[in-house]
N, C-alpha and C positions, 0 to 999 in steps of 0.2 A: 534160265529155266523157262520151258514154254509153259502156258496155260490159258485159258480162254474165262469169260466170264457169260455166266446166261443166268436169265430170271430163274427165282426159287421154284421149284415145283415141288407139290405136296412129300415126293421122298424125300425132300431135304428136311423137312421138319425135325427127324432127330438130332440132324447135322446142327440145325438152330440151336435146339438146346446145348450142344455141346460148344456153342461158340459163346450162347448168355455164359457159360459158365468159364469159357475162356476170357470172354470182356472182362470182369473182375478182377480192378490192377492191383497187384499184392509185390508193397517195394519187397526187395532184396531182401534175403536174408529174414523176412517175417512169414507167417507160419499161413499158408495156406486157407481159401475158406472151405466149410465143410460144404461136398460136392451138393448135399441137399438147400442150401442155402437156395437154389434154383427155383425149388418149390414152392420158394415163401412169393405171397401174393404181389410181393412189393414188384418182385422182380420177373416172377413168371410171367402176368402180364405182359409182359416184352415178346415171349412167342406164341401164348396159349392162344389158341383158335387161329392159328396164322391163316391168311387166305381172307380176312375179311376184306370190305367193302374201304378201299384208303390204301390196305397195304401194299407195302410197295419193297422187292427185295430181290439181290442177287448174289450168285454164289462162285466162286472162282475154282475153278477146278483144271487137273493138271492132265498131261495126253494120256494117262491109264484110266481118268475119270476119278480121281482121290480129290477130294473135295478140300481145299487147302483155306479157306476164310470166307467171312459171310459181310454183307452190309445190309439194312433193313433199315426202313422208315415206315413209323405206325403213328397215327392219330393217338392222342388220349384227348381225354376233356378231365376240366372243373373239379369232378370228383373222384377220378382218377388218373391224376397228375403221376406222368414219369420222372424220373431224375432232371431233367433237363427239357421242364416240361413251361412253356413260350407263349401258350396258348392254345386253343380247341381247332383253329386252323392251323398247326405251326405243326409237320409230321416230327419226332425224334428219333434220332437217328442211331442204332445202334450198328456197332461196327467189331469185330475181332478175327487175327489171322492162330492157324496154328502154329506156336513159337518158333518153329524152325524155318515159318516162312514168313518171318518177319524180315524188314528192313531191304525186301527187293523188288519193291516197286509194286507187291502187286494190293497195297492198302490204298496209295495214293490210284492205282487205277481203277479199284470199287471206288472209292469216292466220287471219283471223274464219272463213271457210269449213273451211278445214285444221282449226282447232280443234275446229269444230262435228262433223267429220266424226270425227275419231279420238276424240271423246267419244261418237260414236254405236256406234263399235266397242268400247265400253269399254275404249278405253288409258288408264293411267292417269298417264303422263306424254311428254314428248316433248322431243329436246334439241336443239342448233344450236350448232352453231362460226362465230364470230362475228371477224373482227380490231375490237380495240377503237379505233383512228383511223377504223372507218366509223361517226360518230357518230350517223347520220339512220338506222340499222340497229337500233344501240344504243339509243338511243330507244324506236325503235318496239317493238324486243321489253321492254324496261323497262316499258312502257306496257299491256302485255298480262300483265306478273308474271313472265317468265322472268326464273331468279335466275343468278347467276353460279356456277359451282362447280367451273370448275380451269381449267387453260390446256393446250394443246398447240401448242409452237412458237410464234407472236408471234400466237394465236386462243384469243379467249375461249370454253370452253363453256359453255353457259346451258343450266337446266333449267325447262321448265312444269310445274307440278303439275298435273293438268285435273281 
């Protein structure tokens, strides 16, 4: 399957949300969250005001222009701590494809992008809340060096050294 990856631009916003609400791993077989769950501050946070001053994000899309997965890395601070949240310097990195384009290469090539980009801004690391039953997630970031380095709630955070 072809596709290309380019930075997010403001029409992607809604696609953002639809991929916060795609990142929420739900094992097998158990009952989906409610799509509003988006809403709650915990988690909106993750795209609300996207475009600010840090953020950093691309979007993968296929030769019609159908936008098949997102990767994004946002600052938080102190007082408002993400899931996988490392410190006020440390962006977190949030990541989801649409299911049918899972597992053909094009997560591990946002990643590779995402990397290359916050190494050009000289970050010098970058973190992710992870649940440990998504094991084709766990993987992929195992596979790129993010280390494991605490838990919050039944989610692993992982850190990259870059």
């Amino acid at each position: 399957m072809r596709y290309s990856i380019r930075p997010i631009i403001e029409k992607d916003v809604p696609f953002l949300w639809d991929m916060l609400y795609e990142s929420l791993y739900v094992p097998k077989g158990r009952e989906p969250f409610n799509r509003n769950v988006i809403k709650e501050p915990f988690l909106s946070k993750y795209v609300e005001d996207w475009g600010r001053e840090g953020d950093l994000g691309y979007i993968a899309v296929n030769d019609e222009g159908l936008s098949l997965g997102s990767i994004t890395a946002r600052f938080f601070n102190e007082d408002n701590k993400g899931f996988g949240y490392a410190g006020h310097d440390v962006p977190e990195l949030g990541m989801a494809l649409k299911e049918e384009y899972r597992g053909i290469g094009i997560g591990k090539a946002l990643l590779q992008m995402m990397i290359d980009g916050l190494k050009e801004k000289e970050i010098k690391k970058v973190s992710l809340s992870v649940d440990p039953e998504n094991s084709d997630a766990m993987k992929l970031y195992r596979r790129f060096g993010f280390k494991e380095v605490g838990m919050v709630d039944t989610s692993i955070t992982m850190v990259l050294e870059l």
